[in-house]
VEXMI-505941 format. One line per 3 residues: number of its first residue (from 0); their letters; for each residue x, y, z of N, C-alpha, C, O. Coordinates in nm, 2 decimals. Example, Ala and Ser with C-alpha at 12.3 -4.5 7.8 and 13.67 -1.06 7.14 Angstrom:
REM residues 2
0	AS	1.32/-0.57/0.78/1.23/-0.45/0.78/1.32/-0.33/0.78/1.42/-0.33/0.85  1.28/-0.22/0.71/1.37/-0.11/0.71/1.29/0.00/0.79/1.34/0.11/0.80
END
This chain:
REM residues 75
0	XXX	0.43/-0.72/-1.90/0.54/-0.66/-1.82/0.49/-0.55/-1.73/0.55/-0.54/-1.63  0.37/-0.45/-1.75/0.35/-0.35/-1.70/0.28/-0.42/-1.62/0.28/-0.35/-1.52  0.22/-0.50/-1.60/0.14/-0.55/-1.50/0.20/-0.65/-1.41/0.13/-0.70/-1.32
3	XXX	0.34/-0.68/-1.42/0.40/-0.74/-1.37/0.45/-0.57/-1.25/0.40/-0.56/-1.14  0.53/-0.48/-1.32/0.57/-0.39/-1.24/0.45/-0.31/-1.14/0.45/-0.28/-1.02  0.33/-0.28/-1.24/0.20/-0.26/-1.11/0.18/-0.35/-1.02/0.09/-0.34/-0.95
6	XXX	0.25/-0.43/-1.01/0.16/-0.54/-0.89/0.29/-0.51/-0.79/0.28/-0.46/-0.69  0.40/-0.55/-0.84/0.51/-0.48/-0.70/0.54/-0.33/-0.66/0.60/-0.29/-0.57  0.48/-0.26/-0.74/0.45/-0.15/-0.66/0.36/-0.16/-0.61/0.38/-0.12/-0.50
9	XXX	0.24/-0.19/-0.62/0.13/-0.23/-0.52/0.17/-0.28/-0.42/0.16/-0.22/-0.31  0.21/-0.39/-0.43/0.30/-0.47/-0.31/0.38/-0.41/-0.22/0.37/-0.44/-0.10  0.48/-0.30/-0.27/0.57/-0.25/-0.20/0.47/-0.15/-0.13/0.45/-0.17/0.00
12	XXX	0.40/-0.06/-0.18/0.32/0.02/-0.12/0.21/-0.04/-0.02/0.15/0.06/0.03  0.19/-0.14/0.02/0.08/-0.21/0.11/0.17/-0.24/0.21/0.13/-0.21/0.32  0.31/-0.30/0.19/0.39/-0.33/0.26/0.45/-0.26/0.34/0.47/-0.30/0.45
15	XXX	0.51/-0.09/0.28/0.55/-0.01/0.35/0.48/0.05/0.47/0.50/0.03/0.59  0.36/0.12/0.39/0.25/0.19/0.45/0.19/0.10/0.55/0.13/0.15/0.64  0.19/-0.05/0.55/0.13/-0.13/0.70/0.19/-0.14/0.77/0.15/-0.15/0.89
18	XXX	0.36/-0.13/0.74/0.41/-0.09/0.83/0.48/-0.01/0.94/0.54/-0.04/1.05  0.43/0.12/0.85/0.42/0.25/0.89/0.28/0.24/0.99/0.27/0.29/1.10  0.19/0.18/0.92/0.07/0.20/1.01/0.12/0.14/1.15/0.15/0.23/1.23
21	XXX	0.12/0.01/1.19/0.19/-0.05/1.27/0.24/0.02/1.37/0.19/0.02/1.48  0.38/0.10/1.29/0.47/0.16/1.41/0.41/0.28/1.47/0.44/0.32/1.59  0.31/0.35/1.39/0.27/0.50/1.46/0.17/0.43/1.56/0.19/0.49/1.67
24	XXX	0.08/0.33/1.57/-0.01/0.28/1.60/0.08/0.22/1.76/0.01/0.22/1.86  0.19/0.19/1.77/0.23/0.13/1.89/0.31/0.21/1.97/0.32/0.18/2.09  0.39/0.36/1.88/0.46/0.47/1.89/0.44/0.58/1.85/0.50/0.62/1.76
27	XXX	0.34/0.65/1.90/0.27/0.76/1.82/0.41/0.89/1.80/0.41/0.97/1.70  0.48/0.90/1.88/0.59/1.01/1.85/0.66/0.99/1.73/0.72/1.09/1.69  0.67/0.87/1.64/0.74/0.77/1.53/0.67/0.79/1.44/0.61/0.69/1.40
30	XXX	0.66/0.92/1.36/0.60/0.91/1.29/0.62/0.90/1.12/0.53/0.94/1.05  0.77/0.85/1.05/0.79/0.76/0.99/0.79/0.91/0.85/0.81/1.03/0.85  0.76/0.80/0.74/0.73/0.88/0.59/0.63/0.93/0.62/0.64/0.86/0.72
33	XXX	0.54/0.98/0.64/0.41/1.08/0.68/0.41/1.16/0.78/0.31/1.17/0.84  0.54/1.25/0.82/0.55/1.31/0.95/0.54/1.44/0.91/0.54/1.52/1.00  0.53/1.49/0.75/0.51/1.60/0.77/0.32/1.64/0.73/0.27/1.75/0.69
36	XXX	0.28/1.54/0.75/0.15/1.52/0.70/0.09/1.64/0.81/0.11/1.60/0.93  0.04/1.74/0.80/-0.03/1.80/0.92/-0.18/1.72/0.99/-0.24/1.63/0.94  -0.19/1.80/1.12/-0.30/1.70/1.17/-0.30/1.59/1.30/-0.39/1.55/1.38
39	XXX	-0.12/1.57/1.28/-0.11/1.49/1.37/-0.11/1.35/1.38/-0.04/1.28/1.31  -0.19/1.30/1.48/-0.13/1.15/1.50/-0.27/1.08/1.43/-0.26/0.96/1.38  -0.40/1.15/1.42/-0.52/1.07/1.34/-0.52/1.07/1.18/-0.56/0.99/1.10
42	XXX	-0.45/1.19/1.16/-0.39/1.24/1.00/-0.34/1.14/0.92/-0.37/1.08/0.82  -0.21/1.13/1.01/-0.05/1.03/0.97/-0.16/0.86/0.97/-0.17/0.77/0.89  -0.22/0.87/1.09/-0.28/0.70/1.03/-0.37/0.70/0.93/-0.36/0.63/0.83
45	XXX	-0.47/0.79/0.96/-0.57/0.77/0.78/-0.46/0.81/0.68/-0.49/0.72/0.60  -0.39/0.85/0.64/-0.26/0.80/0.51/-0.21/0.77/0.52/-0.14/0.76/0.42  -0.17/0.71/0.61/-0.14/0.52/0.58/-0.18/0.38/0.57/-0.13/0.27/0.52
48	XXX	-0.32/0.42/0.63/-0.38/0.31/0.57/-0.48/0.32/0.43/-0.56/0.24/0.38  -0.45/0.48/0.37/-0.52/0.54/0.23/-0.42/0.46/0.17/-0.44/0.34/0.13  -0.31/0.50/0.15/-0.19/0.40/0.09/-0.19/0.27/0.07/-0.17/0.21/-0.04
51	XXX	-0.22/0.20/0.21/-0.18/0.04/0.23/-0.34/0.04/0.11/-0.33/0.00/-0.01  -0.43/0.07/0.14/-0.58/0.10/0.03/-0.56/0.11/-0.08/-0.62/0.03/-0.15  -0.46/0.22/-0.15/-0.44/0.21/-0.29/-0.35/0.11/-0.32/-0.39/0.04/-0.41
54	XXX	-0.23/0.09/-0.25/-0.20/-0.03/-0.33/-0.24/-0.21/-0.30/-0.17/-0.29/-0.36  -0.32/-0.24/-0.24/-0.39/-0.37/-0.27/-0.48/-0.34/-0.35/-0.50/-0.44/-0.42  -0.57/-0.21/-0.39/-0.63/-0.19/-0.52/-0.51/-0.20/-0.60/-0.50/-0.31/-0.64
57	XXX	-0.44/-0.15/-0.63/-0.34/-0.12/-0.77/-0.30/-0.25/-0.76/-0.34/-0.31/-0.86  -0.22/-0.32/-0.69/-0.20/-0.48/-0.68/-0.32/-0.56/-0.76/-0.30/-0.60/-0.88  -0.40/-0.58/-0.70/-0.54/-0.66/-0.72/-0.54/-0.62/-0.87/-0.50/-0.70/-0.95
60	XXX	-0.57/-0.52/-0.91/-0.59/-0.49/-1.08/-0.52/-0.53/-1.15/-0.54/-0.57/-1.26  -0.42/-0.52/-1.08/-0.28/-0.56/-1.23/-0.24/-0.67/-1.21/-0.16/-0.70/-1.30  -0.28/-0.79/-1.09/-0.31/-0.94/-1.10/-0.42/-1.00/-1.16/-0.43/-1.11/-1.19
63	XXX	-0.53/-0.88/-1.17/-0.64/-0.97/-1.23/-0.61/-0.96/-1.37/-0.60/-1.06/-1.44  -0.57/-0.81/-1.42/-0.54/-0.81/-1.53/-0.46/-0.90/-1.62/-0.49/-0.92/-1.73  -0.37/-0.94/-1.58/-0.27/-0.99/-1.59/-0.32/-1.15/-1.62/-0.27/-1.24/-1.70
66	XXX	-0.48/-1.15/-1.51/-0.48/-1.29/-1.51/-0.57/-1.32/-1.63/-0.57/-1.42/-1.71  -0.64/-1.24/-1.63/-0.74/-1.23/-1.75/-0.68/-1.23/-1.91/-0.74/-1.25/-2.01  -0.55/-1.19/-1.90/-0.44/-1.15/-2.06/-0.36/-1.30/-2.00/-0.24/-1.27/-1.98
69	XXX	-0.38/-1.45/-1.97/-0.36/-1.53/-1.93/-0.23/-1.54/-1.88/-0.17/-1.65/-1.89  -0.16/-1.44/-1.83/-0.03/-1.47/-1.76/-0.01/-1.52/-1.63/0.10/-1.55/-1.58  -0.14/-1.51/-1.56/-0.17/-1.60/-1.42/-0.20/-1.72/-1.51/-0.22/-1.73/-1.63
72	XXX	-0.19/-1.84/-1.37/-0.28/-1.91/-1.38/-0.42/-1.91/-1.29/-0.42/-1.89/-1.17  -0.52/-1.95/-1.36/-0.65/-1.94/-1.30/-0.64/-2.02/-1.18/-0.57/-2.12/-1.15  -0.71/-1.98/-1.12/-0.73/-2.04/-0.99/-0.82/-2.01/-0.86/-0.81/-2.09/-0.76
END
């Protein structure tokens, strides 16, 4: 079960943060959940894509794990 909930927060967090990345990237005034990040507009994008980073790591682990304690199927 815990590795069921690490993988959707992994998920949610890849998902958010890419799309945060996204919008600052097309709208740099838009600067979303990271606007009080100091630094500015190169700041706000390296943590967002440190984020979208940690969670496809945190994802990825807790699928493999998961798959490895055979609750995937292999493949």
């Amino acid at each position: 079960m815990k590795y069921d909930v690490l993988q959707i927060v992994g998920a949610a967090l890849m998902v958010v943060f890419a799309q945060g990345a996204i919008r600052i990237l097309v709208d740099h005034d838009n600067s979303g959940f990271l606007g009080w990040v100091p630094g500015g507009f190169p700041a706000q994008l390296l943590a967002h894509l440190a984020l979208v980073a940690i969670g496809v790591l945190v994802g990825g682990h807790a699928h493999a794990r998961a798959k490895a304690l055979g609750r995937r199927e292999r493949g």
